[in-house]
N, C-alpha and C positions, 0 to 999 in steps of 0.2 A: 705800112701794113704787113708786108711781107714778114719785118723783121720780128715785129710783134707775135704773127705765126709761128714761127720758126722757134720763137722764146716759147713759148706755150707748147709747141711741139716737144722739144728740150724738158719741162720740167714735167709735161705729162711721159713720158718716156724714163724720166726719173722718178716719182712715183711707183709707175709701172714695177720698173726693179725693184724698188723700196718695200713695196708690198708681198711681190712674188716671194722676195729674201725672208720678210717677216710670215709669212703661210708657210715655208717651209720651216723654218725654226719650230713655230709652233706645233704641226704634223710632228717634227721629230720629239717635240718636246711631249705632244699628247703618250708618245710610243712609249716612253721613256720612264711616264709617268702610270703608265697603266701595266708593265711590265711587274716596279715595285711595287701597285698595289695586286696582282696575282699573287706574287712573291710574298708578300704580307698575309694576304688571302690563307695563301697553303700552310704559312708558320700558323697563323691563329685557327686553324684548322685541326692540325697538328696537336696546339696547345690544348684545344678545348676536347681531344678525344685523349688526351693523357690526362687533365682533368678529371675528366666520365670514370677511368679505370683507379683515377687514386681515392675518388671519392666513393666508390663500389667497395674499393677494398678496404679503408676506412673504416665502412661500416658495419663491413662484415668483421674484422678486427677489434671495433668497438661494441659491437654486441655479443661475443664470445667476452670481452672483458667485465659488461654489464652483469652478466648471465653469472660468471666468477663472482664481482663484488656482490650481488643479491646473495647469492649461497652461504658465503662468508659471511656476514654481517645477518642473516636472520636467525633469529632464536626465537625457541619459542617461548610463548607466554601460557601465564598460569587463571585463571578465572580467580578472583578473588571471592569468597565466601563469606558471604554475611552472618555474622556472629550476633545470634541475639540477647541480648542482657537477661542474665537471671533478676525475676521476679523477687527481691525480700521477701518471700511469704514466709512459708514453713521452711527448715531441714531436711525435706525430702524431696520437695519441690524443686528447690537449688541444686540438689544432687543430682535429681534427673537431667536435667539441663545444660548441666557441667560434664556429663559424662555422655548425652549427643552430641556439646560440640566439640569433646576429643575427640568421638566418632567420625563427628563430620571431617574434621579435618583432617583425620588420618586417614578416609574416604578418598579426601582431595588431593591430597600428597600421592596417593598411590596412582590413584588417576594420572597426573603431570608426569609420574615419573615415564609411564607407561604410554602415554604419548610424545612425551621428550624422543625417545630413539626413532619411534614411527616418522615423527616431522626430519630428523637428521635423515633416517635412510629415502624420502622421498627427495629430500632436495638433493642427498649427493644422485640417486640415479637420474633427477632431471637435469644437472649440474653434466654429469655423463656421458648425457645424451645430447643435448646441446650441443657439447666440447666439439666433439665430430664433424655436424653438420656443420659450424662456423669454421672448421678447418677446411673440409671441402666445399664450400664455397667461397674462401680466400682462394684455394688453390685452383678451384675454374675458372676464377677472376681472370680475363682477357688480359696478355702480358705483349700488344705486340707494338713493334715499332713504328713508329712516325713516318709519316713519309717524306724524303725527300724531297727540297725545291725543287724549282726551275732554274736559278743558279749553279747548286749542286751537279744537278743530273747535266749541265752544257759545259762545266769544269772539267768534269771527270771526266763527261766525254772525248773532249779537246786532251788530256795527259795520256789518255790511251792510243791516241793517235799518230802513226809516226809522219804522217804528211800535213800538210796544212791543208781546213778543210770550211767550206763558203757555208753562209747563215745557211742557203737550201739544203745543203748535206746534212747538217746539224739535225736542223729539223726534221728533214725523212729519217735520219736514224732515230733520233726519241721516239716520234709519230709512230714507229713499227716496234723500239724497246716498250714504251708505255703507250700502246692505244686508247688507254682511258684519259689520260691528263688533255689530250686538246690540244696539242701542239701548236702554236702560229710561226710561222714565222718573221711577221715582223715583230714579235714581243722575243724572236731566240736572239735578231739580230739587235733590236736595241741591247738585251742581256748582253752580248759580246761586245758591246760599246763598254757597255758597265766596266764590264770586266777590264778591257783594255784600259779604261780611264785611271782604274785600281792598280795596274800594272799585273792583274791577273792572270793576263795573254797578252798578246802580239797579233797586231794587222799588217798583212802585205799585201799589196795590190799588183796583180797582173793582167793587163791591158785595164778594162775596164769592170773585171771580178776583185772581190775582194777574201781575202781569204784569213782563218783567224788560225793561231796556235798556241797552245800553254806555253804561259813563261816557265823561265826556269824557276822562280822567286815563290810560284804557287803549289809546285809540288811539294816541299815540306810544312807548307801549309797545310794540305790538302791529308797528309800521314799524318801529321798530329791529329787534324780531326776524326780521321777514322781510327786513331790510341785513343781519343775520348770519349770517341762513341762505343769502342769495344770495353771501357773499363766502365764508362754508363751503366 
């Protein structure tokens, strides 16, 4: 009986570990996972307010070309006049009738001509006037920058640093650079696993602190992206 105890002691004790090991993987794994999707979060945040501004300016760019092609393309028109057939009667009958509808129609001619320039000079001044107002509303069009990851913002942080510096540190510094974002610290420290795994930075450990630093591998990384957000 004892031995039997002792067996069961044995594999409940291994379980024990087995599980303890697999709750911790998963905690690290939930961190890790809830990290990229912030990080996702803030890109399609990003995307959908650049979006909003190309789709604004679009429109105000496509209605100032609208506004062009109608201008362009209208002409006007003429009323056509109904001509009514002379009577066969007499020679004098016919004469009258023939020499109304020269009348008429050189009535009507003068008319069109005379409304021809009045239809040109309203559309070009509505044309004009238009032209402006779509200019300065492309030009109030919101032009401003995206923000920033969570990635990003703990990168930079770490290249400006000349000492090596622990998940806490990180985070108070964002938490007081950007009070709005919500800083956690366990979502900066799984980020600096990220990174580390990337070869993005470097982990040293002193006693029982861990401490993070830029690589050297991610600062030319880190200059080209800010030559292609300055040439953006």
């Amino acid at each position: 009986m004892s031995e039997i105890q002792a067996h069961a002691t044995g594999l409940t004790s291994q379980y024990i570990a087995q599980v303890t090991g697999d709750l911790e993987r998963n905690v690290k794994e939930q961190e890790r996972i809830s990290a990229e999707i912030e990080a996702l979060q803030e890109q399609l945040g990003a995307l959908q307010h650049d979006h909003s501004v190309l789709v604004s300016m679009q429109e105000a760019l496509g209605g100032a070309n609208a506004v062009g092609e109608a201008d362009t393309t209208a002409a006007p028109t003429v009323p056509r006049q109904a001509t009514a057939e002379p009577r066969q009667s007499t020679p004098k009958k016919a004469a009258a009738t023939s020499a109304k509808t020269t009348a008429s129609k050189k009535g009507a001619a003068k008319a069109s001509s005379a409304k021809a320039p009045s239809a040109k000079a309203s559309s070009a001044k509505a044309s004009s006037a238009k032209a402006p107002s779509a200019k300065a509303s492309s030009a109030k069009a919101p032009t401003t920058d995206a923000k920033p990851t969570l990635v990003n913002l703990i990168r930079g942080h770490l290249e400006q640093q000349n000492e090596p510096r622990s998940a806490t540190e990180v985070s108070a510094a964002l938490t007081q650079a950007h009070p709005d974002r919500g800083v956690k610290t366990t979502v900066v420290r799984t980020t600096l696993e990220g990174l580390v795994a990337k070869s993005q930075a470097q982990r040293t450990k002193q006693g029982s602190s861990v401490f993070y630093t830029a690589s050297a591998a991610s600062e030319p990384a880190a200059a080209e992206s800010q030559q292609e957000t300055v040439a953006g």
